[in-house]
DSSP file (Angstrom, degrees, kcal/mol; ACC not computed):
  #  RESIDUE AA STRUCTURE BP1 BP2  ACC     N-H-->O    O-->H-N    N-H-->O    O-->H-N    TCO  KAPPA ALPHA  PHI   PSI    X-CA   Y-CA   Z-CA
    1    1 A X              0   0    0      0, 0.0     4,-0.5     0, 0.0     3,-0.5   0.000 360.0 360.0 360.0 -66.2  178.4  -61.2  -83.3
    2    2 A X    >>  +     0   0    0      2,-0.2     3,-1.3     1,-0.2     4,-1.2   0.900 360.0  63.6 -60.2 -24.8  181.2  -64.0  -84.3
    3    3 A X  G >4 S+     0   0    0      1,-0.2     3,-0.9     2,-0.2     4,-0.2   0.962 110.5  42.6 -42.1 -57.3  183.1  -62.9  -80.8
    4    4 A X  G 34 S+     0   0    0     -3,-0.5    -1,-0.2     1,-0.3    -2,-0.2   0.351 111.6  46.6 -22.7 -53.2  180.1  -64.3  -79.6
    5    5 A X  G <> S+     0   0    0     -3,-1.3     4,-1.1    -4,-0.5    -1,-0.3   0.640  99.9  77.6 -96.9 -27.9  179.7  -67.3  -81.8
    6    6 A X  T << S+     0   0    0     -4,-1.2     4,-0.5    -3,-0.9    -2,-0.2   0.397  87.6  47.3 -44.2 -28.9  183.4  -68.2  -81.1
    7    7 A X  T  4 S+     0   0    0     -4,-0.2     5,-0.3     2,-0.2    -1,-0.2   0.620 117.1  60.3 -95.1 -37.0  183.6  -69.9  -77.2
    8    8 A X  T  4 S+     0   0    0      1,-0.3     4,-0.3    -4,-0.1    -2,-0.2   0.901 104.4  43.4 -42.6 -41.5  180.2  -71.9  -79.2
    9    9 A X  S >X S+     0   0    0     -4,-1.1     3,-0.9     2,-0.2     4,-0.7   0.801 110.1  55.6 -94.3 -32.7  182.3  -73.3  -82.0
   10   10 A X  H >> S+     0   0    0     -4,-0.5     3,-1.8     1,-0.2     2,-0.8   0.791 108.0  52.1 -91.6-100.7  185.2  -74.4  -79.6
   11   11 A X  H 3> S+     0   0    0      1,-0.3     4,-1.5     2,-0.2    -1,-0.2   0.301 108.0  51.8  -5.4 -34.8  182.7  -76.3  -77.8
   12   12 A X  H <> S+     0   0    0     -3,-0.9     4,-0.6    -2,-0.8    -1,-0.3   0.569 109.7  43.3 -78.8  -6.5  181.6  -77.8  -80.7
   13   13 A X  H <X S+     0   0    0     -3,-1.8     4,-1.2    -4,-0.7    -2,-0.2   0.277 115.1  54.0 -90.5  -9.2  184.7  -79.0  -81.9
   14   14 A X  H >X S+     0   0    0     -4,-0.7     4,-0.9    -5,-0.2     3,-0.8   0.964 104.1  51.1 -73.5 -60.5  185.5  -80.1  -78.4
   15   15 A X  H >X S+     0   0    0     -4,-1.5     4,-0.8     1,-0.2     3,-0.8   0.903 113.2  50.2 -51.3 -52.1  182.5  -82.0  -78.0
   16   16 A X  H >< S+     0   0    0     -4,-0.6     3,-1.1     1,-0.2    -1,-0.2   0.854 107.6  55.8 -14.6 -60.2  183.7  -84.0  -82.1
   17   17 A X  H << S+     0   0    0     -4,-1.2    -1,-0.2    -3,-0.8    -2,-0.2   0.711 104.5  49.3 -69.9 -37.6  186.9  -84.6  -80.8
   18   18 A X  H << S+     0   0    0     -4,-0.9    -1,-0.3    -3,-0.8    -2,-0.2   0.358  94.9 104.4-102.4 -22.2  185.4  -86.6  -77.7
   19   19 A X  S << S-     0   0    0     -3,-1.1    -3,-0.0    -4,-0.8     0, 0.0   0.267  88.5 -58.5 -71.2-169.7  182.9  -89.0  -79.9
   20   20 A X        -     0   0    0     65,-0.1    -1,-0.2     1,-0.1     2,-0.2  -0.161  57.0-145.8 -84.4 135.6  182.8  -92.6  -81.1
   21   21 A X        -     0   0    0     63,-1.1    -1,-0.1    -3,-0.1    -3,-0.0  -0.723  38.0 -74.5-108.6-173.2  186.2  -92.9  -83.1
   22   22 A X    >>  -     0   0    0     -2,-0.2     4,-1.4     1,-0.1     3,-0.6  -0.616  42.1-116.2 -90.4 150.2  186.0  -95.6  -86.5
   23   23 A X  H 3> S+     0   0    0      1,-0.2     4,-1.3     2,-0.2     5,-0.1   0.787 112.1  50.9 -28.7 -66.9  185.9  -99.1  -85.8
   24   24 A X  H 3> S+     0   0    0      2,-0.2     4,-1.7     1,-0.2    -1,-0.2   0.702 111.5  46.4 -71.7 -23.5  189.1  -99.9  -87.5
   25   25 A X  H X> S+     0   0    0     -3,-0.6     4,-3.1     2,-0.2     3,-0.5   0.982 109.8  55.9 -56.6 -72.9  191.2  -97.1  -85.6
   26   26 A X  H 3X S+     0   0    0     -4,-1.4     4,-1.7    58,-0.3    -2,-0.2   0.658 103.7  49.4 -37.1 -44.4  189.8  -98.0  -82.9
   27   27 A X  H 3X S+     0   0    0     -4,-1.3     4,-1.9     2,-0.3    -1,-0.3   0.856 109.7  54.2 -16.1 -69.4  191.0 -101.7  -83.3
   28   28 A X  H <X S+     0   0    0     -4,-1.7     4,-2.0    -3,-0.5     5,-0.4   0.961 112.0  44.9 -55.9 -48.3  194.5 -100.5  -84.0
   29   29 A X  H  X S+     0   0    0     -4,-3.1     4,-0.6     1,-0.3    -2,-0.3   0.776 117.6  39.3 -82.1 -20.5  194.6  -98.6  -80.9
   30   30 A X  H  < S+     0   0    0     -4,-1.7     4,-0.4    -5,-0.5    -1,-0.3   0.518 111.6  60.2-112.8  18.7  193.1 -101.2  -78.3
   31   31 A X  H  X S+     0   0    0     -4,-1.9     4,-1.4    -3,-0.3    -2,-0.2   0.732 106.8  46.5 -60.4 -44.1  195.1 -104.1  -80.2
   32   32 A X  H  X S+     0   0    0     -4,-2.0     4,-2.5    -5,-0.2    -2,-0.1   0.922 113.6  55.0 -73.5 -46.3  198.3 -102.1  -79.1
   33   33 A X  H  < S+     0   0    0     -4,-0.6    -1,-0.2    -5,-0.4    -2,-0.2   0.937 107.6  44.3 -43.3 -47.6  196.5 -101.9  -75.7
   34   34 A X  H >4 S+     0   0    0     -4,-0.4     3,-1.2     1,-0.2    -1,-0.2   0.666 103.8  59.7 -87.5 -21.9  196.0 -105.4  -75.3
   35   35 A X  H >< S+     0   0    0     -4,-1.4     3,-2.6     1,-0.2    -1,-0.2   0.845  96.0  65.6 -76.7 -26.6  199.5 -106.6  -76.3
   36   36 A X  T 3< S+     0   0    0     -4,-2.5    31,-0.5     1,-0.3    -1,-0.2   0.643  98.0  56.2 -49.0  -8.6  200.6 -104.4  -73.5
   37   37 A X  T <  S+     0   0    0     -3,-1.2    36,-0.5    29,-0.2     2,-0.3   0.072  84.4 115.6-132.5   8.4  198.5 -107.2  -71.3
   38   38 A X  S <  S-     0   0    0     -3,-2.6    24,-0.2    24,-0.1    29,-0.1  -0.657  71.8-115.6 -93.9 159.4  200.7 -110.4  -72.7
   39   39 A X        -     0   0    0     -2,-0.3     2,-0.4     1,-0.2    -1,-0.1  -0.122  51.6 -71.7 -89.8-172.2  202.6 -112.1  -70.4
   40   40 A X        -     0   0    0     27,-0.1     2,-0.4    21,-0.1    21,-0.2  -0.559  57.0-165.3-107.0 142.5  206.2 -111.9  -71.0
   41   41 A X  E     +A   60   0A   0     19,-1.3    19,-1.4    -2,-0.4     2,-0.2  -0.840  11.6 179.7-125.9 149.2  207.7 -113.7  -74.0
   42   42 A X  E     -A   59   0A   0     -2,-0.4     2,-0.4    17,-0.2    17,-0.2  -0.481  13.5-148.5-130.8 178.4  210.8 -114.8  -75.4
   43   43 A X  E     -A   58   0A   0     15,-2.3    15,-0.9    -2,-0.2     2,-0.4  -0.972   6.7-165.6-157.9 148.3  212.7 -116.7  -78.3
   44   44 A X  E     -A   57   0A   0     -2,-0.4     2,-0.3    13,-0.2    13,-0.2  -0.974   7.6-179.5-133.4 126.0  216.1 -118.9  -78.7
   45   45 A X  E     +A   56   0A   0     11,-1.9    11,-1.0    -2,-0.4     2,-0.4  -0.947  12.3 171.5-140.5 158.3  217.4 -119.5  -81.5
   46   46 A X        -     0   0    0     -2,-0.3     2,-0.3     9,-0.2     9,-0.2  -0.923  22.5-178.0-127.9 139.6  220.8 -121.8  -82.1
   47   47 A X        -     0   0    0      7,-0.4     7,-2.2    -2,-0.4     2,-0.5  -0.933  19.1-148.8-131.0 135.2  221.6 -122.7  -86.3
   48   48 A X  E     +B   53   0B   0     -2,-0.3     2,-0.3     5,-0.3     5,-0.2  -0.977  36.3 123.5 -88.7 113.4  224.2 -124.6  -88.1
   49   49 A X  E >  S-B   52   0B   0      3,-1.9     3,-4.4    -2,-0.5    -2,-0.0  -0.992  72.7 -57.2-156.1-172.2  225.6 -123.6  -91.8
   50   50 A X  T 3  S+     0   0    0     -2,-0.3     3,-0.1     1,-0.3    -1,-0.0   0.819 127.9  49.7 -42.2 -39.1  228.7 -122.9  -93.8
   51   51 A X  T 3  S-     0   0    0      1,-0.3    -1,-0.3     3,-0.0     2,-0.2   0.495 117.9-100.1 -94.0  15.7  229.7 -119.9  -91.6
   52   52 A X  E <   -B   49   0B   0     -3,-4.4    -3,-1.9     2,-0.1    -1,-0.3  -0.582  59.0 -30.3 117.8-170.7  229.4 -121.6  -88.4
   53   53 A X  E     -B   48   0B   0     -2,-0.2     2,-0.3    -5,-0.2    -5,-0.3  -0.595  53.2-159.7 -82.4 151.3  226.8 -121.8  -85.6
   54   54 A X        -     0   0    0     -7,-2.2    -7,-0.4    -2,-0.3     2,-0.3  -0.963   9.5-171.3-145.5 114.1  224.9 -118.9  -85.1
   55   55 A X        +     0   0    0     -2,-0.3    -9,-0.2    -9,-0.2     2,-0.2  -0.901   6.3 172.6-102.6 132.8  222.9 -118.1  -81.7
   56   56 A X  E     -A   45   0A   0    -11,-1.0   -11,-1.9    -2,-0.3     2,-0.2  -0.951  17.9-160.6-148.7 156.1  220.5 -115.7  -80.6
   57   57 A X  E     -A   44   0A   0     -2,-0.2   -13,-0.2   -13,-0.2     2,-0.2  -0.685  12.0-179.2-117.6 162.3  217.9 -114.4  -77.6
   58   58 A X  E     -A   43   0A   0    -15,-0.9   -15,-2.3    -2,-0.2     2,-0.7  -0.624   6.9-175.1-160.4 122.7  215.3 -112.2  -78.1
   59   59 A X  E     -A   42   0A   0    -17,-0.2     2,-0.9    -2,-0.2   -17,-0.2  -0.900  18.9-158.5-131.9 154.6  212.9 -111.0  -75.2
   60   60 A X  E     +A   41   0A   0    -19,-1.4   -19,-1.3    -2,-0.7     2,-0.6  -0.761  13.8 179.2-110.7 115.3  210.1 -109.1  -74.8
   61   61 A X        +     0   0    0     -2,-0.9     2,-0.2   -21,-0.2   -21,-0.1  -0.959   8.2 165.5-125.0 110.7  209.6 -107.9  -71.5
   62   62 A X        +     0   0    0     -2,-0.6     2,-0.3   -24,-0.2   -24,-0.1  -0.754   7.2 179.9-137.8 108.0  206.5 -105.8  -71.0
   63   63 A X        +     0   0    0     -2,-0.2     2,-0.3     4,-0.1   -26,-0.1  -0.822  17.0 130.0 -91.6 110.9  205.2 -104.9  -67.9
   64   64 A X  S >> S-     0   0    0     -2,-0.3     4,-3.3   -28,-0.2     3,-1.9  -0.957  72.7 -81.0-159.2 165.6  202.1 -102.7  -66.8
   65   65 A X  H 3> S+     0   0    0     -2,-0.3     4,-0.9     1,-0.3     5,-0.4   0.829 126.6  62.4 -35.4 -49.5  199.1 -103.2  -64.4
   66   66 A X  H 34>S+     0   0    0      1,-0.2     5,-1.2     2,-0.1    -1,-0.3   0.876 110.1  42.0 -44.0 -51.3  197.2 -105.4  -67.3
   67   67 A X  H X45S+     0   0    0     -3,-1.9     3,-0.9   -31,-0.5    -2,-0.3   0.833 120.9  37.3 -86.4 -61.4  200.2 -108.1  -67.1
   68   68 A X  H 3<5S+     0   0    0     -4,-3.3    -2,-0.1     1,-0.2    -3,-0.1   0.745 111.8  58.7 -65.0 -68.5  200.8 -108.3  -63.1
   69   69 A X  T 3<5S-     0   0    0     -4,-0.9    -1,-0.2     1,-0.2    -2,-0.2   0.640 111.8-127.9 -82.5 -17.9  197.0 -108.0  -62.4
   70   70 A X  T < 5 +     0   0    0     -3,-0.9    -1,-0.2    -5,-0.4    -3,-0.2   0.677  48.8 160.9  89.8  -5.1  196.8 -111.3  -64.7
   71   71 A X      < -     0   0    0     -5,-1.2     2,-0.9     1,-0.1    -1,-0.1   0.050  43.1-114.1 -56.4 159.7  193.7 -110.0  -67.5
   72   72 A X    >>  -     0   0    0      1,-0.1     3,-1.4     2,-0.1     4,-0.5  -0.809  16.5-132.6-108.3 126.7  193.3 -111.5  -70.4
   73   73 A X  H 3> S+     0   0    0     -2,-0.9     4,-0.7   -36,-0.5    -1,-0.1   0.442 100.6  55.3 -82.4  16.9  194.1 -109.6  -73.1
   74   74 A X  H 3> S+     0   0    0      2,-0.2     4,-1.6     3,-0.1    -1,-0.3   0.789 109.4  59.7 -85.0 -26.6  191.1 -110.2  -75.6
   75   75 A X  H <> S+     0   0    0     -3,-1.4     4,-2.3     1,-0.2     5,-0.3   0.962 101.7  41.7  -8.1 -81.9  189.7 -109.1  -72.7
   76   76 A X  H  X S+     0   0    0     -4,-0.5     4,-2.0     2,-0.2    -1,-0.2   0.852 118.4  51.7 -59.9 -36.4  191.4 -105.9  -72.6
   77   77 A X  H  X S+     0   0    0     -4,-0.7     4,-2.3    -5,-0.2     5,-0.3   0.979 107.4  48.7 -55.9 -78.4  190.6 -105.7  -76.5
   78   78 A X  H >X S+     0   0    0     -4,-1.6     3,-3.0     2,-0.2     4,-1.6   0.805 119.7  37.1 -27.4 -94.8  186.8 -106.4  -76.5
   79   79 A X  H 3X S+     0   0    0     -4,-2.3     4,-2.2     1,-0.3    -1,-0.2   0.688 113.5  63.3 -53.2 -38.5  186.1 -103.7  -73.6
   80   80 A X  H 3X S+     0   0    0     -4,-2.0     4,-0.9    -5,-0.3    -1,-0.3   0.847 109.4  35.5 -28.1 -59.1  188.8 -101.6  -75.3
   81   81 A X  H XX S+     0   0    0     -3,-3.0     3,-0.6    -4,-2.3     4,-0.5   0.957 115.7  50.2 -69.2 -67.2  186.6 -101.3  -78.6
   82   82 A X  H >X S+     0   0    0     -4,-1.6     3,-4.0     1,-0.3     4,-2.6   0.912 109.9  54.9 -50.4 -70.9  183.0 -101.0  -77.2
   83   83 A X  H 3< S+     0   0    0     -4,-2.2    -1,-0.3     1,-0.2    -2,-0.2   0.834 117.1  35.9 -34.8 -42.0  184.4  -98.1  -74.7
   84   84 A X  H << S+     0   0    0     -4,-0.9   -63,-1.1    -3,-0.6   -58,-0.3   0.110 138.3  14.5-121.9  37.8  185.8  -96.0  -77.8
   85   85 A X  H << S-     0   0    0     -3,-4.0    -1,-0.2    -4,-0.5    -3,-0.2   0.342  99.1-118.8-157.5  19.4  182.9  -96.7  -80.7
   86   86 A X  S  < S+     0   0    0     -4,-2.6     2,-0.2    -5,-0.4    -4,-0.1   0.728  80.3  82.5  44.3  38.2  179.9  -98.3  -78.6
   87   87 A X  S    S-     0   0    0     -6,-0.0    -1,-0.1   -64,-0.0     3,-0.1  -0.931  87.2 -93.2-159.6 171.7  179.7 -101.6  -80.1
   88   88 A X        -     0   0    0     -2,-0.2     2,-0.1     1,-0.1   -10,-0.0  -0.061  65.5 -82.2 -64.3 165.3  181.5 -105.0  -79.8
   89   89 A X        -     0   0    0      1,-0.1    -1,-0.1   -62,-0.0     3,-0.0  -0.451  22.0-134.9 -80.3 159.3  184.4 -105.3  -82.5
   90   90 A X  S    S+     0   0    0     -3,-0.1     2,-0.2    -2,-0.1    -1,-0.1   0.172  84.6  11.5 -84.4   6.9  184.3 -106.1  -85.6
   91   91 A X  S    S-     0   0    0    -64,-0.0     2,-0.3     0, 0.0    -1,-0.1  -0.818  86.3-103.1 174.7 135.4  187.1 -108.6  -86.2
   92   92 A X        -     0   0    0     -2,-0.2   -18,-0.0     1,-0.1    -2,-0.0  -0.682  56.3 -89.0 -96.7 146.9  189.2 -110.4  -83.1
   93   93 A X        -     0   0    0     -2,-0.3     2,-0.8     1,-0.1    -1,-0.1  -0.004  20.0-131.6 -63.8 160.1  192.6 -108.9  -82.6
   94   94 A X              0   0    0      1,-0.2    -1,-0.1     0, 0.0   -63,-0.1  -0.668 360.0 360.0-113.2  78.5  195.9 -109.4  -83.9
   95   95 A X              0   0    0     -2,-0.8    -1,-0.2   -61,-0.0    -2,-0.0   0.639 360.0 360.0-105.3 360.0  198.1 -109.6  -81.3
């Protein structure tokens, strides 16, 4: 009888896994998505004080199909959300 009941319960747990996930997860996980879709960005900075000048770069280069293909990534966010809890978000991203 529980052999039985066994391929029944992994099917139902399959089927769980596969549902709406919570708003705010979701959020976290198509915010990360959507920075993936910013174009690529950088920073200079040059200082003067008491231990000299101090200079620095920093860039962020990230490149994937979102970024050549040109979307905009509230775009990607919005469509993001609705696909994994089946309604619009709840709060605009923080990218």
């Amino acid at each position: 009888m529980i052999r039985s009941l066994a391929p029944l319960l992994g099917l139902v747990l399959l089927v769980a896994t596969c549902g709406p996930v919570p708003p705010e997860q979701a959020a976290r996980e198509c915010e990360e998505r959507a920075r993936g879709a910013k174009p690529v960005s950088g920073q200079v900075r040059i200082g003067a004080g008491n231990g000299g000048v101090e200079t620095g770069i920093d860039l962020g280069i990230v490149l994937s199909s979102d970024t050549l293909t040109g979307r905009d990534p509230v775009d990607i966010y919005d469509r993001c959300v609705r696909a994994k809890t089946g309604q619009g978000p709840f709060r605009p991203p923080n990218l």
